[in-house]
Each structure stands twice: as structure tokens, then as C-alpha cells.
N, C-alpha and C positions, 0 to 999 in steps of 0.2 A: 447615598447612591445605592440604589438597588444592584445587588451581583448575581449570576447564573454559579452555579456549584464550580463550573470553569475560571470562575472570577471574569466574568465578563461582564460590560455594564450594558444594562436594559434600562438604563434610565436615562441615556445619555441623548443626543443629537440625533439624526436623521441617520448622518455618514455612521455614527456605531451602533445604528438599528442594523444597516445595512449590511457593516461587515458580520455584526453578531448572527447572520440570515445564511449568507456565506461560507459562516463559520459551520453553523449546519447544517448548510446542504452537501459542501465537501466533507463534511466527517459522515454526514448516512450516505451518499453516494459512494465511498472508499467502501465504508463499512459494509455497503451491501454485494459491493463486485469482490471484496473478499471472501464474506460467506459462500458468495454462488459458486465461487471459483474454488474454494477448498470441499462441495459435496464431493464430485464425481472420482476427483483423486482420492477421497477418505472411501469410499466407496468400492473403488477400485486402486488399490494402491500398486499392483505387477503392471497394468497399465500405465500408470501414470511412471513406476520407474523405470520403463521399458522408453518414455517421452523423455526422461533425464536421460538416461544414458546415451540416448540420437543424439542429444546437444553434442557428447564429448567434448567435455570441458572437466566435470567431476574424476574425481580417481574411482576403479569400481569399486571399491570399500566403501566409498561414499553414497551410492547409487540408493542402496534399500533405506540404509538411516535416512535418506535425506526424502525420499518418497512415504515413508512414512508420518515423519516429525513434521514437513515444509505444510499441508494441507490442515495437518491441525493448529501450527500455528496462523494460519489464515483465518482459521475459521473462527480462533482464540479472539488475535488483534480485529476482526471484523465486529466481531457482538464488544469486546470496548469501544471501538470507535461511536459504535451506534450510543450505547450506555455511558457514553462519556468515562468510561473507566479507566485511572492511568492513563490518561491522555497525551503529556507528554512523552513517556517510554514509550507508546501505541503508536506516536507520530514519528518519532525516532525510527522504530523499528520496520513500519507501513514504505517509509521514506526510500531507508537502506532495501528491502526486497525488491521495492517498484525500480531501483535505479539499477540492482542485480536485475532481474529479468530484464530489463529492457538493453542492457550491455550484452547479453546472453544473445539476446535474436539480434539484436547489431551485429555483432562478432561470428554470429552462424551465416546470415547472410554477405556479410563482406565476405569468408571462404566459400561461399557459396553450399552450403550442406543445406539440402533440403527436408526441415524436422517439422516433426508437429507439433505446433505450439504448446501444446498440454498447458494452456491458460485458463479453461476452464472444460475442458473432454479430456480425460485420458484416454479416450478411446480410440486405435489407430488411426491416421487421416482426417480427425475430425477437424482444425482447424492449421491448416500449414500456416509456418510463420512467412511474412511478407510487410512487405511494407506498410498494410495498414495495421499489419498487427503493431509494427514500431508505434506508429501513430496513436493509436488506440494506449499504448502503455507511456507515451508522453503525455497525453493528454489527461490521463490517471495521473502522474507523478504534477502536472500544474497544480491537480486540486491540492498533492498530498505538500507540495511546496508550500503553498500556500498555509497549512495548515503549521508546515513547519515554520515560518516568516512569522505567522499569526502567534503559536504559542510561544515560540525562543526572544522574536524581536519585538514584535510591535506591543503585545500585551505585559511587556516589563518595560518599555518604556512609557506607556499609559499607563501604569500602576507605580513610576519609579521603581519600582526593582530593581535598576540596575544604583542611583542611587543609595540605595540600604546594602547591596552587595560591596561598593567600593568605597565607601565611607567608615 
């Protein structure tokens, strides 16, 4: 049985062409709204932690560390995902961000604070958070769900992994 460096099979049935297609169209699609989303803040980092700090939610200690470190590690986990590199820690970690930012503009818009999203402009006003912005970062965490379901469950139970682990 032929495998992909992911241990995926490319020899298999139609259904594991399919999900194998799946597999990477959500991992270049995460990967590429990561890179695009971590230039402008790496670019502009007083901007973008001027967009963390409108949230208030962070302590200001927090503010510059985290304007500086948050867009390089996007830009990091975005060229693995595309590279398939470390793919499980990348889908862990892609996972855990998408589910923080999207609690962040939930919780800004339930008190009603009106921020700029700084999802991918750090530059003031560029994109206000709003409901489609919710939408738009659900419909990112399906793919990245997906990828997590794909690598934790379903590709150890086709491979028995789980198997060889409690035995």
C-alpha cells in the first residue's frame, strides 16, 4: 500500500482519494490564510499591538510579547502546514489559535467593543470585527477541525494505531 510522507494511503478506494484531496486542500488553505495573515503584523508590529490591546482581554505586559511572537508564529505554522512539516504539533497548535481568536471577537462583540480585527491589516480600521468576521474564523476552524479529526482520529484508526498503543 502506497503512503504520502503523512502516512496517508494513495492507493486506497475512491472515499481515501477523496479524503486524501481534502486533507490537502485544508492544510494549503489554513496554510495560506496563515502566511497572508502573519505579513502585515510582522511588518507592522506597533500596529498590530495597538489591534491587541483594543481587544482588552491581554495584561499590558502582554501586549508587545505577544504582537511580536503571535505573527511569526503564523507565518511559522502556515509554511508547515503547506510543507507538511510537523503536522500534527501544526494542527494542534493552527487548532488552539483559530478557537482563541474566534472566542476573542465573540467575547468583544457580546460586550459590544468595537476593535479592529487585526486578522490580517494591522492597520487602523482596516477590517472591524463583526459577525462575518465570526463566520469567516468558523469556517477556518471546520477546515482546521477537520484536519485535527483527520490526523488524531480517523488516520489511527485506519492505520490501527490505536491498536499498537493499548496492547
Amino acid at each position: 500500500m502506497r503512503k504520502t510522507k503523512d502516512g496517508l494511503n494513495i492507493a486506497g478506494n475512491r472515499a481515501d482519494k477523496v479524503i486524501l484531496i481534502i486533507h490537502y486542500i485544508s492544510r494549503w488553505i489554513l496554510g495560506i490564510v496563515f502566511i497572508y495573515a502573519s505579513y502585515d503584523k510582522i511588518l507592522y508590529p506597533e500596529q498590530f499591538a495597538s489591534a491587541v490591546y483594543n481587544y482588552q482581554i491581554l495584561a499590558d505586559i502582554l501586549i508587545n510579547i505577544t504582537a511580536i511572537v503571535l505573527p511569526w508564529l503564523e507565518l511559522i505554522l502556515g509554511i508547515f502546514l503547506i510543507f507538511g512539516v510537523f503536522v500534527p504539533g501544526t494542527v494542534i497548535l493552527i487548532n488552539f489559535l483559530l478557537v482563541i481568536f474566534t472566542t476573542a471577537l465573540v467575547f468583544n462583540l457580546y460586550r459590544g467593543i468595537d476593535v479592529n480585527c487585526g486578522c490580517f491589516s494591522a492597520a487602523p480600521g482596516a477590517t472591524p470585527a463583526d459577525i462575518w468576521t465570526v463566520a469567516r474564523d468558523i469556517s477556518l476552524m471546520l477546515f482546521s477541525f477537520y484536519l485535527f479529526f483527520y490526523t488524531f482520529i480517523k488516520r489511527n484508526d485506519i492505520q490501527g494505531s490505536f491498536k499498537k498503543i493499548y496492547s
